[in-house]
Backbone as XML, in Angstrom:
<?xml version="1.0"?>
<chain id="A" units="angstrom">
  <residue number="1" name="UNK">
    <atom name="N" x="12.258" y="36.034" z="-3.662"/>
    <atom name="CA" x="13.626" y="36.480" z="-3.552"/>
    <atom name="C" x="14.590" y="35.360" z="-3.935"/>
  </residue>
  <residue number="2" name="UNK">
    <atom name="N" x="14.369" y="34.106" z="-3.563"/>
    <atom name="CA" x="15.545" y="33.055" z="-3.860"/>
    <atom name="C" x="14.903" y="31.920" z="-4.646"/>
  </residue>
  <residue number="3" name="UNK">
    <atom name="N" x="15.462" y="31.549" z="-5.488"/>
    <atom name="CA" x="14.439" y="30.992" z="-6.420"/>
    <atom name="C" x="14.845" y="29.688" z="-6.191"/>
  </residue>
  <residue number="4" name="UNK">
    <atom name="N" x="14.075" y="28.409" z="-6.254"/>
    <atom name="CA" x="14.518" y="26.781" z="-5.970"/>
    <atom name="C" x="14.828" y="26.541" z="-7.512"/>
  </residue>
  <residue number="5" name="UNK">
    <atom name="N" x="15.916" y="25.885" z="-7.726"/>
    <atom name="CA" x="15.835" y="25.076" z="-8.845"/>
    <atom name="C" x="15.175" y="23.621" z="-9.185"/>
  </residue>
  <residue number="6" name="UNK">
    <atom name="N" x="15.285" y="23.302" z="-10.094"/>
    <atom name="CA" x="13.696" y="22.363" z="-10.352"/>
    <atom name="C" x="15.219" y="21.393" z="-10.523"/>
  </residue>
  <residue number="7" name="UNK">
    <atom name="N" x="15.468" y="19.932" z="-10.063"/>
    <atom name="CA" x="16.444" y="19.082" z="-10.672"/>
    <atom name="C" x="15.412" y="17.972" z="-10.957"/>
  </residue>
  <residue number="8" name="UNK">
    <atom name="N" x="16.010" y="17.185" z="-12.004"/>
    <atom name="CA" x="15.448" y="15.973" z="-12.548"/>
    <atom name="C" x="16.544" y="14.621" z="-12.121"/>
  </residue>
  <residue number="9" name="UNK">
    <atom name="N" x="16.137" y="13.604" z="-11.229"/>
    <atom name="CA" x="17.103" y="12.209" z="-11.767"/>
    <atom name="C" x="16.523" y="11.131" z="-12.847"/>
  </residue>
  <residue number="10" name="UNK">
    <atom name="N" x="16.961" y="10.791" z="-13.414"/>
    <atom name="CA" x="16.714" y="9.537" z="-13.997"/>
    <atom name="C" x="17.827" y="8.576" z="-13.813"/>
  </residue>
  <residue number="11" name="UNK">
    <atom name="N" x="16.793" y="6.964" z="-13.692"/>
    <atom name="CA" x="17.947" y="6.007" z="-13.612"/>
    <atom name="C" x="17.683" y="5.609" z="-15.022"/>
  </residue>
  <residue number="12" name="UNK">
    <atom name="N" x="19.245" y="5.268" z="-15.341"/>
    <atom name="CA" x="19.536" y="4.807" z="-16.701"/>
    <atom name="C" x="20.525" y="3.725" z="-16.313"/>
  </residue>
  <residue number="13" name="UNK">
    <atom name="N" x="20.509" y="2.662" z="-17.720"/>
    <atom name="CA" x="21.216" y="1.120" z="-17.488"/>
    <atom name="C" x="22.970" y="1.655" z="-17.850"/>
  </residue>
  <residue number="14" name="UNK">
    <atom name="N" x="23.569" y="0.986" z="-17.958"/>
    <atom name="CA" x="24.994" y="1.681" z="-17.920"/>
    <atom name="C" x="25.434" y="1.554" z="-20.095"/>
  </residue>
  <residue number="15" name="UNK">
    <atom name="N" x="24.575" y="1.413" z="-20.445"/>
    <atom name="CA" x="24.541" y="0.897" z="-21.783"/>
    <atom name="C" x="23.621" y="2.013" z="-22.024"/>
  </residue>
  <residue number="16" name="UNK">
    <atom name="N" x="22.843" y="3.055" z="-21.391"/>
    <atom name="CA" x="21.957" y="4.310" z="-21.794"/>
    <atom name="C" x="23.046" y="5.190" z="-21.904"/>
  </residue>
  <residue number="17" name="UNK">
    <atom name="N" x="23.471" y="5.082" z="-20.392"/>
    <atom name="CA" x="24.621" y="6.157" z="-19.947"/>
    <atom name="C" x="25.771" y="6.040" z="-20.943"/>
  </residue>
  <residue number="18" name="UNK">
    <atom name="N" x="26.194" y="5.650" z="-21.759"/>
    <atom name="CA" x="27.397" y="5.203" z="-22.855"/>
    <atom name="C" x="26.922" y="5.749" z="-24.256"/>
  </residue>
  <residue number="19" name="UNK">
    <atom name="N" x="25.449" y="5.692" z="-24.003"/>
    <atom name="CA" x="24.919" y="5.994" z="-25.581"/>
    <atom name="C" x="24.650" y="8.056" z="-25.689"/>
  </residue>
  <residue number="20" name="UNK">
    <atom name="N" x="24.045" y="8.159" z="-24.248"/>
    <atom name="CA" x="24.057" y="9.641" z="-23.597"/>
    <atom name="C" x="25.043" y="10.120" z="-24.361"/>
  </residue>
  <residue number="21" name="UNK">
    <atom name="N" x="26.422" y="9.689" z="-23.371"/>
    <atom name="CA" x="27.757" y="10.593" z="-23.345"/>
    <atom name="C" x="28.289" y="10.179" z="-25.256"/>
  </residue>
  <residue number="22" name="UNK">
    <atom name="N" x="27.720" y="9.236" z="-26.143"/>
    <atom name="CA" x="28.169" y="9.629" z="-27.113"/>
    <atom name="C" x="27.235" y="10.626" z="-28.286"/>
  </residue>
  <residue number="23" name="UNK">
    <atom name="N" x="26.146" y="10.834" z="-27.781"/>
    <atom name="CA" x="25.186" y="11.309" z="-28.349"/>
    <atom name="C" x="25.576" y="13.352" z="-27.736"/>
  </residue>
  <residue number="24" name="UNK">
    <atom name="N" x="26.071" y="12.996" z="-26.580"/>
    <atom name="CA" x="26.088" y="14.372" z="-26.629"/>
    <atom name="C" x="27.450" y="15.042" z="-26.632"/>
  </residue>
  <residue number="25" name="UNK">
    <atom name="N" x="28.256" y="14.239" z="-27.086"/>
    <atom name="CA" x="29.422" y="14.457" z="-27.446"/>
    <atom name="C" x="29.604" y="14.870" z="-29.108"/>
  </residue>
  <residue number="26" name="UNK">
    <atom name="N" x="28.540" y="14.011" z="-29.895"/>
    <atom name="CA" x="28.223" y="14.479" z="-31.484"/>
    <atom name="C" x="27.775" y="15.666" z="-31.444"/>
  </residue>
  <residue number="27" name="UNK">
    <atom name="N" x="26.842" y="15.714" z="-30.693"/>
    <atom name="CA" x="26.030" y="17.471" z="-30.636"/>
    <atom name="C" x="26.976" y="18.115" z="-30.053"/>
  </residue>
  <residue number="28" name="UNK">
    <atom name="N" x="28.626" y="18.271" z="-29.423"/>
    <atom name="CA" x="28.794" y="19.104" z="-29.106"/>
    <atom name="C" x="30.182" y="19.322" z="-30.122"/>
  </residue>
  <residue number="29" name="UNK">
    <atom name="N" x="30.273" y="18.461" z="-31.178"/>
    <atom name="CA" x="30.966" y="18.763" z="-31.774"/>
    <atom name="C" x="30.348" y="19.269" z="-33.079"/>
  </residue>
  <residue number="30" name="UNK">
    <atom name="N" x="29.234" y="18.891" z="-33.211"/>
    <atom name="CA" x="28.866" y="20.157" z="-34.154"/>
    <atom name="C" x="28.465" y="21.394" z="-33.716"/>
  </residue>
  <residue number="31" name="UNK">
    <atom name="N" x="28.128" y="21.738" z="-32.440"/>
    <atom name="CA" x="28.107" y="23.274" z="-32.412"/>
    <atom name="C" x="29.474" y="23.586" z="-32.223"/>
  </residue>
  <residue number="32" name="UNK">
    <atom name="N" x="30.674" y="22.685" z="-31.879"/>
    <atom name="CA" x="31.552" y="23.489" z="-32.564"/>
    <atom name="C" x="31.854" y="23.784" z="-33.864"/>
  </residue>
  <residue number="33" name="UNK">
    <atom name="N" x="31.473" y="23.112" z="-34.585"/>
    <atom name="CA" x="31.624" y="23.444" z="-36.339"/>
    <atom name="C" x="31.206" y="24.318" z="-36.909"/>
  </residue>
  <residue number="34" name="UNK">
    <atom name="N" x="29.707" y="24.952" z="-36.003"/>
    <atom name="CA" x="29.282" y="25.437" z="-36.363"/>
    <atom name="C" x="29.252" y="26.777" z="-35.766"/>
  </residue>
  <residue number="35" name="UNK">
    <atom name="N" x="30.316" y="26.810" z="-34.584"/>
    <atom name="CA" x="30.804" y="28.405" z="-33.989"/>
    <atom name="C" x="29.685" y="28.604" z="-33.152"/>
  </residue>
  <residue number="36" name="UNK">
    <atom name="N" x="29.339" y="27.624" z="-32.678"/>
    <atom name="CA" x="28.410" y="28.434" z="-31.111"/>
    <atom name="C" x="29.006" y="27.179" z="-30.236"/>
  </residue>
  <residue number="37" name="UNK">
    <atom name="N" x="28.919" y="28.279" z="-28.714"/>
    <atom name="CA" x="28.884" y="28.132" z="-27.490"/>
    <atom name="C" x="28.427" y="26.501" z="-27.350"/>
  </residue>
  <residue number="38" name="UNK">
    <atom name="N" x="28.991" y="25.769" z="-26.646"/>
    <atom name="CA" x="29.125" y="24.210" z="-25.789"/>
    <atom name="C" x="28.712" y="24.310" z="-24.830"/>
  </residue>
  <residue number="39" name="UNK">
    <atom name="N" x="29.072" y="25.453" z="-24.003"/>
    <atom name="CA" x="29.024" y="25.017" z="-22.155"/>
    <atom name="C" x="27.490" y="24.435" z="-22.005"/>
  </residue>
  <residue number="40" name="UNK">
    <atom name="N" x="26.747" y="24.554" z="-22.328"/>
    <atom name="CA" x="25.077" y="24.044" z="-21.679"/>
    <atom name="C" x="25.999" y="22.234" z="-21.799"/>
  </residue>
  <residue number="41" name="UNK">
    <atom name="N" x="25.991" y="22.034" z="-23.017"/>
    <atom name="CA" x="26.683" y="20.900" z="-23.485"/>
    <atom name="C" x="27.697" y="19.823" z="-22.220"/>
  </residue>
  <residue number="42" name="UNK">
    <atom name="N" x="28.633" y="20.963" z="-22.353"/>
    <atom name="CA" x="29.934" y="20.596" z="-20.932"/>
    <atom name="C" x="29.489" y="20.262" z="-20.182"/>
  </residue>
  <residue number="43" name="UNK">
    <atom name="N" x="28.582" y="21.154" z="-19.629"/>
    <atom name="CA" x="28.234" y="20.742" z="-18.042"/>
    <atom name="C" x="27.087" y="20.378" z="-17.988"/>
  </residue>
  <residue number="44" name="UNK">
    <atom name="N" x="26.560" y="19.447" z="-18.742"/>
    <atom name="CA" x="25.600" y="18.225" z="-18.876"/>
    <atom name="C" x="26.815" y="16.926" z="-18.855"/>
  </residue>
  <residue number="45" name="UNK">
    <atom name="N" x="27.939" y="16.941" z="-20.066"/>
    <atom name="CA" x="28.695" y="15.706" z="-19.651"/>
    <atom name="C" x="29.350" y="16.066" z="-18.275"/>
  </residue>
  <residue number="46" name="UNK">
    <atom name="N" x="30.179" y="17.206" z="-18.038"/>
    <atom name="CA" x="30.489" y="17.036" z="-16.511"/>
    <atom name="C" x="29.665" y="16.178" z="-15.434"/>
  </residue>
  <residue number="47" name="UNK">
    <atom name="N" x="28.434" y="16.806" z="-15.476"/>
    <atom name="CA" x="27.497" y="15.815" z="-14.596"/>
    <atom name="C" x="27.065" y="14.270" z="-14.606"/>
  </residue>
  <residue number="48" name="UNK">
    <atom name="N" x="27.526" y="13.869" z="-15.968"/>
    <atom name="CA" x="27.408" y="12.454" z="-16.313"/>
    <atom name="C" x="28.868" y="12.219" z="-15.571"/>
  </residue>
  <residue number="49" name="UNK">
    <atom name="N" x="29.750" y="12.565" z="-15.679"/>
    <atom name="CA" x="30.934" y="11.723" z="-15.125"/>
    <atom name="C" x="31.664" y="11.217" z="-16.001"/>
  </residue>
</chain>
């Protein structure tokens, strides 16, 4: 009936975390170029901070 979600942490150096948020900031500007949907995108950087 209620399903658990599975979460993952990883620790990353603050020089991963910088390379992350620009890496998935490129991928989210080409699926805008390319006319699809971001949010999976968004709220992966939301969660980075």
């Amino acid at each position: 009936m209620f399903k658990r979600e599975n979460t993952v942490q990883l620790e990353i150096t603050y020089k991963e975390l910088q390379m992350l948020r620009r890496y998935l900031l490129i991928w989210r500007n080409k699926l805008l170029a390319q006319g699809h949907i971001t949010d999976p995108v968004d709220e992966l950087l939301v969660k980075l901070g």
